[in-house]
Every structure is written in C-alpha cells, then in structure tokens.
N, C-alpha and C positions, 0 to 999 in steps of 0.2 A: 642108720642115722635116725628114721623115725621112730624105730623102737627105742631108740637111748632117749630122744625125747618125750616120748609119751612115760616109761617108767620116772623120766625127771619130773615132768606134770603128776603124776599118779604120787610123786613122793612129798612134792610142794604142798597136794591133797592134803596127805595125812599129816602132815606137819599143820599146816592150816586147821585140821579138823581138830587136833588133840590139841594144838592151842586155843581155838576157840569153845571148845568144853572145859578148857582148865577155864576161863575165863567166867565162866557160865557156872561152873558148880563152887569159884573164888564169892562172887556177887549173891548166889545163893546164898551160902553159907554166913554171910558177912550180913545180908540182909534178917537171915533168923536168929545171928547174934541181935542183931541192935531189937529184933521185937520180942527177945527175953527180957526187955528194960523195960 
C-alpha cells in the first residue's frame, strides 16, 4: 500500500516536472521570439 503510493507521488513528480519545463522552455522561446522584433 505505501509503495503503490509513493510510486503514484513519484509519478505525479515527473509528470509535474516535464510539465513545468515544457512551460519554461514555451515562455523562453516565445520571449526570444518577440526580442528578434
């Protein structure tokens, strides 16, 4: 029981983490578009 929940924490983690990089490298990218104008 605690191992099924720590892997489901551990998986919330990465889900969490690679969405908030995709976010991060979105607003990057989006910001060096707009200061090539």
């Amino acid at each position: 029981m605690v191992v099924k929940f720590g892997a489901l924490i551990s998986g919330q983690v990465t889900v969490f983490k690679s969405f908030l990089s995709r976010k991060s490298n979105h607003f990057l990218f989006v910001s060096f578009h707009y200061s090539l104008y």
